[in-house]
C-alpha positions as CSV (number, residue, x, y, z in Angstrom):
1,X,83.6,145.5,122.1
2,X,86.8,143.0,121.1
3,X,85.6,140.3,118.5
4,X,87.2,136.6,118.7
5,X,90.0,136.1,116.2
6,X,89.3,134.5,113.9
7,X,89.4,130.5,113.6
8,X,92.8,129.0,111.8
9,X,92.0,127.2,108.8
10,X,92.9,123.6,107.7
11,X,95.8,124.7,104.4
12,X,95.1,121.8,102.1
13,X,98.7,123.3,100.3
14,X,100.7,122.8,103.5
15,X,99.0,119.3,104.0
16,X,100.5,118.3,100.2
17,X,103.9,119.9,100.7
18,X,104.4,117.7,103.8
19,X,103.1,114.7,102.8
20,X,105.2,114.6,99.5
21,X,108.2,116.1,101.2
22,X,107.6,112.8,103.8
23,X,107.7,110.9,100.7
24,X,110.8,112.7,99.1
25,X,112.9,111.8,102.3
26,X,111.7,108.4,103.0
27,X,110.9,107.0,99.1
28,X,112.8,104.4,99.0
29,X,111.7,102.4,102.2
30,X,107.7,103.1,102.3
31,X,108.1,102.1,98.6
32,X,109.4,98.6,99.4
33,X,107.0,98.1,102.5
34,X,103.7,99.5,99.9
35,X,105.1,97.1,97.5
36,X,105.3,94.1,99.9
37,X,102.3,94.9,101.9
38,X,99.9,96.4,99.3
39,X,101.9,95.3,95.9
40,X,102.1,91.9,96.6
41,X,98.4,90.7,97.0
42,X,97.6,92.9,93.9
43,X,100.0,91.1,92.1
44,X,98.4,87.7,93.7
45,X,95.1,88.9,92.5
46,X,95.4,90.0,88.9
47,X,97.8,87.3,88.1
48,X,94.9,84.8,89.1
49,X,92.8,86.9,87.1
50,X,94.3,87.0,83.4
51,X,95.9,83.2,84.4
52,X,93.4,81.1,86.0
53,X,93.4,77.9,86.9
54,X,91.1,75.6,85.3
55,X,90.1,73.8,88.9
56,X,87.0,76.2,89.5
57,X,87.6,75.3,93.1
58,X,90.6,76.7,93.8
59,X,89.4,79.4,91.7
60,X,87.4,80.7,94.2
61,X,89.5,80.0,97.5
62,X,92.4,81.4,96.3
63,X,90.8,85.3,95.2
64,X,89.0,85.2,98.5
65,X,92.3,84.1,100.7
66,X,93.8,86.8,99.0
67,X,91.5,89.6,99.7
68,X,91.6,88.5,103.0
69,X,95.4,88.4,103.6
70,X,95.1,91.9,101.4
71,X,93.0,93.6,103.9
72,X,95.6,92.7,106.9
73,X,98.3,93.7,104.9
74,X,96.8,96.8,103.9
75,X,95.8,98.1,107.6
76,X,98.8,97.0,108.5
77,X,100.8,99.3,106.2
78,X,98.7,102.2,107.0
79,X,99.4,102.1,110.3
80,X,103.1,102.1,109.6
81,X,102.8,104.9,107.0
82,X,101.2,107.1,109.6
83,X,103.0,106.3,112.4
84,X,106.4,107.0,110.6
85,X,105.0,110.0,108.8
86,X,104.2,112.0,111.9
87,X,107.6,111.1,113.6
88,X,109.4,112.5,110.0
89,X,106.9,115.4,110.3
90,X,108.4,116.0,114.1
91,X,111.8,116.2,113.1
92,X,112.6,112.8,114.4
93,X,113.8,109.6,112.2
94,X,110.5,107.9,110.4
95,X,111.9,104.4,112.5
96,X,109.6,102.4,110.1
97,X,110.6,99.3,112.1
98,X,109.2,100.7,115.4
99,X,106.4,101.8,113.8
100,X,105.9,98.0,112.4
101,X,105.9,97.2,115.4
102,X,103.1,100.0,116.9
103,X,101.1,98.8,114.2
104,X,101.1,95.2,115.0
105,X,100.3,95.7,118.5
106,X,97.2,97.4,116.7
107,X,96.4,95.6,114.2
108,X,93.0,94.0,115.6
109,X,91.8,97.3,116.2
110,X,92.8,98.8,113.0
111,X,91.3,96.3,111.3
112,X,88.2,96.6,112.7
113,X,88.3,100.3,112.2
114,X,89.2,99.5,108.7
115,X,86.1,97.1,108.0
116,X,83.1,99.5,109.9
117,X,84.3,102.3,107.8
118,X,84.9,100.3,104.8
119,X,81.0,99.3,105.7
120,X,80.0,103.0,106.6
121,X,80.9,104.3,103.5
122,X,79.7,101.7,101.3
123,X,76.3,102.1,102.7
124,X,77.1,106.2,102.4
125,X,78.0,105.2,98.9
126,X,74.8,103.2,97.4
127,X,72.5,106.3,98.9
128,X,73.6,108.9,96.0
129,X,76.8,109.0,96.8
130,X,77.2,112.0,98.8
131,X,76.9,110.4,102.2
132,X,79.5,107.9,101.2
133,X,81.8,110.9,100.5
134,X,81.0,112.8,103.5
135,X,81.1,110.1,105.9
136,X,84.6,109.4,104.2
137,X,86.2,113.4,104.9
138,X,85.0,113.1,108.9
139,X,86.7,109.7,109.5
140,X,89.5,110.4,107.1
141,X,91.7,110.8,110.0
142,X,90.1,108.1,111.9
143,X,93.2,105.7,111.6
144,X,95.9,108.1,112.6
145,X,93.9,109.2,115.4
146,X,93.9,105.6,116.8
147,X,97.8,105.0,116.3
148,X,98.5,108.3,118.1
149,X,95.6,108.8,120.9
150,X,95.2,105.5,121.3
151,X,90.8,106.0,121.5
152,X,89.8,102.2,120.2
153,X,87.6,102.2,117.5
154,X,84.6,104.1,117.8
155,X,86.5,106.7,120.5
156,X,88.4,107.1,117.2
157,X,85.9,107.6,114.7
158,X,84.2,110.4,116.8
159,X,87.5,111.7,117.2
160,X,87.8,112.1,113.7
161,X,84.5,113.8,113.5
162,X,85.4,116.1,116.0
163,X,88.6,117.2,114.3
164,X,87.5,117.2,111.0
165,X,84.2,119.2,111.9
166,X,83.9,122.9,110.1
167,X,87.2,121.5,107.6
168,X,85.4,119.0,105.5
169,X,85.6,121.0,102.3
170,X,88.7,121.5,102.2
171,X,89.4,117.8,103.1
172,X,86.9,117.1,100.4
173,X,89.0,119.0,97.9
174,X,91.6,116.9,99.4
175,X,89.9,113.5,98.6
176,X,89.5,114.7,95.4
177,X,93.2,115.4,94.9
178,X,93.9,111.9,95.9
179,X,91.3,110.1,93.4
180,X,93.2,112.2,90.4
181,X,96.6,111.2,91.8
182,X,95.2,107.7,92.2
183,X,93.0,107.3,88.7
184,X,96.4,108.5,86.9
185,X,98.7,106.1,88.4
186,X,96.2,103.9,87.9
187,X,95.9,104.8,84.2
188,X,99.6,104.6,83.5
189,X,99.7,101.0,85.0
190,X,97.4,99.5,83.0
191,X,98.7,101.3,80.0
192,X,102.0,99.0,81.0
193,X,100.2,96.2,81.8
194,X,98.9,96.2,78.1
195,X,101.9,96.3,76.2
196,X,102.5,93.5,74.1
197,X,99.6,92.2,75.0
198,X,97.6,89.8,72.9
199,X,93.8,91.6,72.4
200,X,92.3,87.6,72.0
201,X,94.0,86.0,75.2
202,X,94.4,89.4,76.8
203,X,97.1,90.6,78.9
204,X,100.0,88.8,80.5
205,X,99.7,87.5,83.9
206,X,102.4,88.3,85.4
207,X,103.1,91.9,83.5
208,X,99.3,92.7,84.2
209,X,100.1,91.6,88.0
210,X,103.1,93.8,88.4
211,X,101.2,96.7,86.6
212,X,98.8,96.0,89.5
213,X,101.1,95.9,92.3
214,X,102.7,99.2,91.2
215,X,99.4,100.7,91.2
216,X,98.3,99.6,94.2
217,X,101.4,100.1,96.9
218,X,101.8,103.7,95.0
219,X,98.5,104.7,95.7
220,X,98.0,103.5,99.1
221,X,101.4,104.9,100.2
222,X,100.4,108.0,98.8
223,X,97.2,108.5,101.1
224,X,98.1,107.0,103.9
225,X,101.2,109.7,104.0
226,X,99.0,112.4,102.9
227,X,96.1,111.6,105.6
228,X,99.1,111.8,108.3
229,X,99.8,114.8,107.6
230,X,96.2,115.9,107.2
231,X,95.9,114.4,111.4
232,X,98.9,117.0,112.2
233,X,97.4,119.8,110.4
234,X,94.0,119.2,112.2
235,X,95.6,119.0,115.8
236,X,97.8,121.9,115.1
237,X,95.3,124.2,113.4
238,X,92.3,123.5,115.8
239,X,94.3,122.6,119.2
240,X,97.5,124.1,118.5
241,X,99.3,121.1,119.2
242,X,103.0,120.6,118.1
243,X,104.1,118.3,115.3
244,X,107.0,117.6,117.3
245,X,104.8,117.3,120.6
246,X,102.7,114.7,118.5
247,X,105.5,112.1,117.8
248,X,107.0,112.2,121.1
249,X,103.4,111.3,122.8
250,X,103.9,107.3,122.1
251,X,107.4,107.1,121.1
């Protein structure tokens, strides 16, 4: 009696080599556009932090304004990131500029993908954790899966489900890998943003606010790049789907 072969398994190693090798070829311009995009409400926001304004009012409208525009900016950059990832993962050039402009076209819908699963997992989050985590690996590649399949929001996050079903360990190692990557950069920013700092009035502003920029459009270039290449791993290992199939689909 024949048995099935055996099922191909997500290789977390291959989903690091080509998300950093994305990275190595295309540093330069997903650094400016994190820096822009994620940097520069960081920047906004710890600079209001460690130099406040003694009108209490504007103290208030002007963090909140800032997370908002942040949030836009953020989804917007993801989109971008992925989008250009999976056409350098195809062999094709990353053509950040159409990509900006896939993601705009999108941007309505990745925002409110963005918010239900920033509200999923914070509810995941507050019960023990571990839901928050899990319900984090299966819509990991929620966001790709909308700027390539084009499924709306929920079609997307049951998409991601679907792919990420029977892998979430692995990815779970993966989103562990990330946090690390993230909590040292992270680290090593606010060593900098400390240096020649006053302990009584603190740090400055506006070192502190770059320290946080750097942070922030590193570490959000870093995932969104990695979690691309995660999508393409996921459609090639359980659909056997070509990365260079992919990023012709909607180019």
């Amino acid at each position: 009696m024949a048995t099935a072969a055996p099922e191909a398994k997500v290789d977390i190693g291959r989903v690091l080599s080509r998300g950093f090798a994305t990275l190595g070829a295309n540093f330069l311009p997903f650094l400016a556009l994190s820096l822009v995009l994620a940097g520069l409400p960081a920047f906004a926001l710890d600079y209001w932090r460690w130099g406040t304004s003694a009108d209490p009012r504007l103290d208030w409208t002007w963090p909140v304004g800032v997370l908002l525009a942040s949030l836009v900016a953020d989804t917007l950059l993801t989109g971008v990131l992925v989008r250009s990832t999976i056409l350098h993962l195809g062999g094709r050039d990353s053509a950040s500029g159409a990509s900006a402009l896939l993601a705009l076209r999108l941007l309505p819908a990745l925002v409110g993908l963005s918010l239900l699963l920033a509200i999923a997992v914070g509810i995941g989050l507050v019960f023990l954790i571990v839901p928050g985590v899990m319900i984090y690996c299966a819509t990991s590649v929620a966001v790709p899966v909308l700027m390539e399949e084009r499924c709306g929001v929920f079609g997307s996050i049951e998409r991601s489900r679907a792919l990420t079903r029977g892998s979430r360990w692995p990815i779970f190692a993966l989103v562990v890998l990330l946090w690390i990557i993230g909590a040292v950069i992270q680290g090593v920013c606010v060593r900098f943003s400390m240096l020649g700092a006053d302990e009584a009035a603190g740090p400055d502003p506006a070192v502190a606010g770059i320290a946080d920029a750097l942070s922030a459009g590193l570490s959000t270039m870093i995932v969104a790049v990695v979690l691309a290449a995660l999508y393409v791993e996921l459609r090639e290992v359980k659909e056997g789907a070509s990365v260079n199939a992919l990023a012709d689909v909607f180019a």
